[in-house]
N, C-alpha and C positions, 0 to 999 in steps of 0.2 A: 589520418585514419578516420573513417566514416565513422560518425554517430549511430548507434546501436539502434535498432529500429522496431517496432511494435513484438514481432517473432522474436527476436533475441529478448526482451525485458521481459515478453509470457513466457520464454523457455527460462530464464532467471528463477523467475517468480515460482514456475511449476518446480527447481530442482530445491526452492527453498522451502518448499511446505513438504518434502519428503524431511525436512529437519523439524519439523513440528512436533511438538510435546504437548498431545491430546490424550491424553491414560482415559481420560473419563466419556467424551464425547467421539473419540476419536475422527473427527472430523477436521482437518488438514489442512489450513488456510496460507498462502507462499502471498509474499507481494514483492515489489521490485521497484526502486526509486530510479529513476533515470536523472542525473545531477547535466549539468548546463555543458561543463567538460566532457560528457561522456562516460562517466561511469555508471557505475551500476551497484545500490548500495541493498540489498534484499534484508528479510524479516521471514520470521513465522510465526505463527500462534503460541503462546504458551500459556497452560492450563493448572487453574489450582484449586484444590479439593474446596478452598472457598470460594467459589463462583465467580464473585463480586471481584477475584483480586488476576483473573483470567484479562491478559494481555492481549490485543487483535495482531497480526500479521502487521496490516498497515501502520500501525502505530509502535510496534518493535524497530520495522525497517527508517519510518524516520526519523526516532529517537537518535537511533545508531548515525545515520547519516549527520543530524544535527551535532553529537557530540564528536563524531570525525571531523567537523568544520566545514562541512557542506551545508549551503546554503541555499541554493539558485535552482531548484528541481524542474524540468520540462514533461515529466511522465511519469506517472505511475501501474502497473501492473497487478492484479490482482487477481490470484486463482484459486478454486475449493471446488473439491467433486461437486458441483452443481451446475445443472445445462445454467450454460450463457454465464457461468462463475457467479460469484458472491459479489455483494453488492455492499459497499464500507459502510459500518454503521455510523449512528450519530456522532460517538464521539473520534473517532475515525475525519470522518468528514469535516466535522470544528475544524481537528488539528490541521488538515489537508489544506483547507480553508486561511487559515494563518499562514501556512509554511510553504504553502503550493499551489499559491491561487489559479495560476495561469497556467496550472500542467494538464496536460490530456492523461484522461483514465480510461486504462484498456481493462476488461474481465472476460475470463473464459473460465470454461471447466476445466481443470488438471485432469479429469480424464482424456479430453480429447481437446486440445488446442488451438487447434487452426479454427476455429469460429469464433474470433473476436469482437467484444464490441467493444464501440468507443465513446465514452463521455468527456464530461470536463469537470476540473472538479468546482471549478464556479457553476457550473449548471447543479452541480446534487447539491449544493446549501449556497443559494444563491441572497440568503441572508444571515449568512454566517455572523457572529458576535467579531468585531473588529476594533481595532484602534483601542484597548484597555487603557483606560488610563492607569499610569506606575507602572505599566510594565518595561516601559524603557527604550522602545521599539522603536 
């Protein structure tokens, strides 16, 4: 079976920000891990009346991935109604950083898909915080 490719992880991504919990902002953010095997582990936003405790997409979908025992990620996906899609924040990109150095990053608009671009995610924090020590890694 072929490896799922840029179009399948943006169509991923775009049907998991229709699962988003945005009551306040309503603003809809889908992302989509592409793991080493070929899977496909997604995220969405979730939003809470206290600001501060508001979840990213990208950092739902790799929690999830990380406690399913995925490890080894090649791609990531990332879509929110904005031309040319959203772009992972700070601490978005840390985590990505740690857990997914060597993966390509795709973003589009969930309105309209077929215009993707592609990063890496070493290039968006190319001096990521690395190697903690105690954490065991």
């Amino acid at each position: 079976m072929a490896r799922p490719g840029k179009a399948e992880l943006i169509a991923a991504a775009v049907a998991a920000s229709r699962r988003a919990v945005a009551p306040y902002s309503n603003f809809h953010v889908g992302a989509a891990l592409l793991t080493r095997d070929g899977r496909i582990i997604t995220g969405a936003n979730v939003e809470s009346a206290s600001y501060g405790l508001t979840c990213c997409a990208e950092r739902i979908a790799l929690f999830k991935a990380l406690t399913e025992g995925h490890a080894h990620f090649v791609a990531v996906a990332v879509v929110a109604p904005v031309a040319g899609g959203a772009m992972p924040c700070g601490a978005c990109r840390q985590l990505l950083a740690e857990y997914a150095p060597m993966a390509n990053l795709w973003t589009a608009d969930s309105r309209n898909p077929r215009r993707i671009r592609a990063f890496t995610v070493r290039g968006l924090l190319p001096h990521a915080f690395r190697d903690v020590p105690g954490r065991g890694r």
